[in-house]
C-alpha positions as CSV (number, residue, x, y, z in Angstrom):
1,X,88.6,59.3,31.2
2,X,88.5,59.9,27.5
3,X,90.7,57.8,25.6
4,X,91.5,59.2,21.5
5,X,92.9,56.6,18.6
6,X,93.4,58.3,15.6
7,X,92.7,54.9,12.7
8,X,96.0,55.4,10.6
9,X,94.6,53.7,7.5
10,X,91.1,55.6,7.2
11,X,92.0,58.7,8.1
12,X,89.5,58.9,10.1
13,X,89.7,59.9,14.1
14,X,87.4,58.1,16.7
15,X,86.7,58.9,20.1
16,X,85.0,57.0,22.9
17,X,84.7,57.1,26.6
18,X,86.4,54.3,28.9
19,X,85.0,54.4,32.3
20,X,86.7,51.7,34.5
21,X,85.7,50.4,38.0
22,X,88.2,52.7,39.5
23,X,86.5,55.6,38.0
24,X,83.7,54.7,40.5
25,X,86.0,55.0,43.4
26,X,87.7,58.3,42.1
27,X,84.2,59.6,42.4
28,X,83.5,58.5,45.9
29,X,86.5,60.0,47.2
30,X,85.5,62.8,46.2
31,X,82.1,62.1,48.0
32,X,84.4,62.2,51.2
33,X,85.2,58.2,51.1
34,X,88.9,58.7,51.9
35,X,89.1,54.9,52.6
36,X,88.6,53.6,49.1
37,X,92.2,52.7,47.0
38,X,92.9,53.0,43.7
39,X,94.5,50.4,42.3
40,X,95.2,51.0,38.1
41,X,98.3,49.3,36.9
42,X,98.2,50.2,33.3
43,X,98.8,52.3,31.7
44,X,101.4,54.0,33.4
45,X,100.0,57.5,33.2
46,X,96.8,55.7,34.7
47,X,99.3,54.0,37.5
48,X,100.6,57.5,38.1
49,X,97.0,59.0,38.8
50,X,96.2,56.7,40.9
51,X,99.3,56.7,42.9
52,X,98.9,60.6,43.3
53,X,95.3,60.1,44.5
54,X,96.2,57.9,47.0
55,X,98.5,60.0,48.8
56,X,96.3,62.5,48.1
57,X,93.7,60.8,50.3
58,X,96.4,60.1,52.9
59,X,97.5,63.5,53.3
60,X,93.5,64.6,53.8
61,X,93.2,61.9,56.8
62,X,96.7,62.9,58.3
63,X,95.5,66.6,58.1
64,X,92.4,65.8,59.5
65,X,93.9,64.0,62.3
66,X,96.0,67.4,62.9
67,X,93.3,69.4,62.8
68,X,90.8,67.1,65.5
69,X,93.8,67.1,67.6
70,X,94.9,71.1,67.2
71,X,90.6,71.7,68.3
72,X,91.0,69.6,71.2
73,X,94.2,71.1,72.6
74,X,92.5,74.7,71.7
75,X,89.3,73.5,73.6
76,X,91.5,72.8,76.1
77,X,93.4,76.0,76.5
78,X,90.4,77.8,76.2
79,X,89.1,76.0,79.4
80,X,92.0,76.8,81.1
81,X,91.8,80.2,80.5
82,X,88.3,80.3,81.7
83,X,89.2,78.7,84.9
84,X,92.3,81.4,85.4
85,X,89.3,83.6,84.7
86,X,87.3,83.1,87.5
87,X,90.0,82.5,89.6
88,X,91.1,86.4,89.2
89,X,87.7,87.5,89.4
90,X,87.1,86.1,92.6
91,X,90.6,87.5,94.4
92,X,89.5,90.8,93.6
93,X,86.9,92.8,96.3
94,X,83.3,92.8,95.7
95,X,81.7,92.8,99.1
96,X,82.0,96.8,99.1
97,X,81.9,98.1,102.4
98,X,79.3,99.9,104.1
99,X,80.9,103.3,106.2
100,X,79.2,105.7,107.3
101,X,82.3,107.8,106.0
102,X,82.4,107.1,102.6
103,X,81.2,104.8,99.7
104,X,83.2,102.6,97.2
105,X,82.6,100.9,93.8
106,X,84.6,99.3,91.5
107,X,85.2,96.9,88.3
108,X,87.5,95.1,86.4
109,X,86.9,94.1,82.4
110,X,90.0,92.9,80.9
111,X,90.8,92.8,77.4
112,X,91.3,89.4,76.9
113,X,90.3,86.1,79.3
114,X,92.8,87.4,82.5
115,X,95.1,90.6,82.4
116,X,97.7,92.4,85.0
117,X,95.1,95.4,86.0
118,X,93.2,94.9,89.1
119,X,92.3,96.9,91.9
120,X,92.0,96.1,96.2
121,X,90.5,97.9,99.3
122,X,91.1,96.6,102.5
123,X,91.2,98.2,105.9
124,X,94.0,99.3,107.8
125,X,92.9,99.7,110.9
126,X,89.5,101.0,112.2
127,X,90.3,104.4,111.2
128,X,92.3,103.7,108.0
129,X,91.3,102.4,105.0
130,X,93.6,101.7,101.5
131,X,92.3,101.7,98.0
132,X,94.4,100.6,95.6
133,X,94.1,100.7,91.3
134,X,97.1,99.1,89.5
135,X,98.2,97.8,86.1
136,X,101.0,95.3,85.7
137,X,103.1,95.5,82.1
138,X,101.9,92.9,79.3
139,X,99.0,90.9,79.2
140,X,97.4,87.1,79.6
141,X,98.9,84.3,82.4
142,X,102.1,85.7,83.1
143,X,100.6,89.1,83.8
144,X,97.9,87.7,85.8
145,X,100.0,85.8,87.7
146,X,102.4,88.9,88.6
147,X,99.3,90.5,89.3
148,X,98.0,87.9,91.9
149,X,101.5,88.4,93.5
150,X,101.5,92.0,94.0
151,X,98.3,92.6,94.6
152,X,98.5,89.9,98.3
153,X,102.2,91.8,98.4
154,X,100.6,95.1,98.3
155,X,97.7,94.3,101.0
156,X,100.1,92.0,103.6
157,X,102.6,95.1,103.9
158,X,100.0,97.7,104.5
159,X,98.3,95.7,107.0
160,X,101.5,95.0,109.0
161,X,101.7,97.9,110.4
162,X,104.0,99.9,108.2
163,X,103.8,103.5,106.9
164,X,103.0,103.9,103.5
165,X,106.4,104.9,102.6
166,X,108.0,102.0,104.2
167,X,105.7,99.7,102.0
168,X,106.3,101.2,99.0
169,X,110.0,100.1,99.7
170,X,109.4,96.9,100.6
171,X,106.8,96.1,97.7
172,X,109.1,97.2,95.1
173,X,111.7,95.3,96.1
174,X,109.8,92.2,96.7
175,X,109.0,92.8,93.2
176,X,112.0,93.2,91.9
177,X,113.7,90.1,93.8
178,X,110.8,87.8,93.1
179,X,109.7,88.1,89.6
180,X,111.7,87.9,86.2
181,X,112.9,91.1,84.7
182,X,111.2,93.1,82.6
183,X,108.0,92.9,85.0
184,X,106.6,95.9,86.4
185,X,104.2,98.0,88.0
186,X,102.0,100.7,87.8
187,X,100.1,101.7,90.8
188,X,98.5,104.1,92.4
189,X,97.7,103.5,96.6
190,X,96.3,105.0,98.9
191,X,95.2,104.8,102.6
192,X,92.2,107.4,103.7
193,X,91.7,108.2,107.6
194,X,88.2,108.2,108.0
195,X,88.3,110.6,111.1
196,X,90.1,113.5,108.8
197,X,89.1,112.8,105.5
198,X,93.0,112.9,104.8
199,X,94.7,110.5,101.6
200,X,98.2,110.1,101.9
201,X,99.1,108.7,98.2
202,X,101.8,107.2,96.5
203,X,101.6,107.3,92.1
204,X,104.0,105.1,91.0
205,X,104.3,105.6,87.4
206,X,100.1,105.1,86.9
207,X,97.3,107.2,85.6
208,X,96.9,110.3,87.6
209,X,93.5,110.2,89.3
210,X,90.5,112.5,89.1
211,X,89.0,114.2,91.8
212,X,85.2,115.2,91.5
213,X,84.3,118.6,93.9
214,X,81.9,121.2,93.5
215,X,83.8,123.1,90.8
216,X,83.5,119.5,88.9
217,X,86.9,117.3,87.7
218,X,90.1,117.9,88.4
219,X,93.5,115.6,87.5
220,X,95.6,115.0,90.8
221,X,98.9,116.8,90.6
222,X,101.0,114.0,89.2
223,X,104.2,112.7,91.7
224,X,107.2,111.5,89.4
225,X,107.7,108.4,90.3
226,X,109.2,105.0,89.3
227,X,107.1,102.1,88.2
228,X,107.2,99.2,91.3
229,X,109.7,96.4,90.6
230,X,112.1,98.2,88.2
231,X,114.7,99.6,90.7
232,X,115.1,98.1,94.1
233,X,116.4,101.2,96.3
234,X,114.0,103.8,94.5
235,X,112.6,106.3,97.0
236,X,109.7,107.0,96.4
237,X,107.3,110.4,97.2
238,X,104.6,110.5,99.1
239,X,101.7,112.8,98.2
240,X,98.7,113.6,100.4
241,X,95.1,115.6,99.9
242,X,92.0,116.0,101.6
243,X,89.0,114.8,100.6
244,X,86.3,116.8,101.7
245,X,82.6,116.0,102.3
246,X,80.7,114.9,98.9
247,X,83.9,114.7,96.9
248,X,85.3,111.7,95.0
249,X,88.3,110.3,93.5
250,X,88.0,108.5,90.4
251,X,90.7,106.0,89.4
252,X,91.2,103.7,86.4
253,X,93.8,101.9,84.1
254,X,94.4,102.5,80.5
255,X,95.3,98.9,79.7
């Protein structure tokens, strides 16, 4: 603090530096001390300083607070999310089965900790077998949790005995009556007889597949069809191919 008296009689202007106690604690708050007060009473522009630095110093502990608080509750959510995580990984296949018919792989990365896309295999019976490849609209928890939904929806149909048609009905419905609007699905199922090498299909609204012969890759013809849980009567078309020996059908998502 430099303090300037200008001597009226002399003419003559002196200057000299005033460093009070407080000065000291100015300078360890600004060391990071933010428990030391200030405590100048005069004069009054002095008073005001210190009154200003004192909230100052309050302010910088409150929003420290915030901040220790606002990392804890992220730590938190990240946690969660890690947990949900794992938890979707481990309802989706990995224990790919070993047919002398055919061979299956498949993955799931999603963009952020848990998404709607997944993917199922299951068997039928002992001659059919369903592969399934979906994508669910939106992303993080409530996607994943629609996804969880349809994806035990999807499997407890088919293995109840009903035709492929039939459980396209029923899932989209149970979609639509169970789940908030605005919710939907993409999918594209399928259930392979292993005797005939026949896959009856249905696309609803999802990538078109590709199918790998000896002339290379070719897209499945497309069947224009609704998205699951949009529409609750929908009837939806059922496709069919055959895949032949040493052929493959790829299928993905584009979330």
């Amino acid at each position: 603090l430099i303090q300037v008296y200008r001597m009226m009689n002399s003419g003559e202007a002196v200057g000299f530096v005033s460093a009070p106690a407080d000065f000291q604690h100015a300078e360890e708050i600004g060391q990071g001390n933010l428990d030391v007060k200030i405590q100048l009473k005069d004069p009054a522009e002095l008073s005001h300083l210190a009154t200003t630095l004192n909230k100052m110093t309050q302010d910088l502990k409150e929003n420290l607070i915030h901040i220790t608080n606002m990392s804890k509750a992220k730590e938190k959510i990240e946690a969660g999310l890690s947990v949900a995580h794992n938890i979707q990984k481990d309802a989706l296949p990995n224990d790919f089965p070993k047919n002398p018919n055919f061979e299956l792989i498949a993955s799931m990365n999603p963009a952020r900790d848990v998404g709607g896309d997944f993917y199922d295999f299951f068997f039928i019976d002992d001659t059919h077998f369903a592969f399934v490849m979906a994508d669910v609209s939106g992303k993080g928890i409530t996607a994943a949790l629609f996804m969880m939904s349809a994806k035990t929806m999807i499997k407890n149909i088919l293995q109840s005995g009903c035709s492929l048609e039939q459980a396209a009905k029923k899932v989209n419905k149970g979609l639509y009556d169970n789940h908030s609007r605005g919710m939907f699905l993409t999918a594209f199922i399928c259930v392979l007889d292993l005797q005939t090498g026949e896959v009856h299909y249905i696309n609803a609204g999802h990538c078109p597949p590709l199918i790998r012969s000896e002339s290379g890759y070719q897209y499945l013809e497309p069947l224009r069809n609704l998205m699951l849980g949009i529409m609750p009567t929908y009837e939806y078309q059922i496709g069919s191919f055959k895949l032949k020996a040493n052929e493959r059908i790829f299928l993905y998502t584009d979330g």
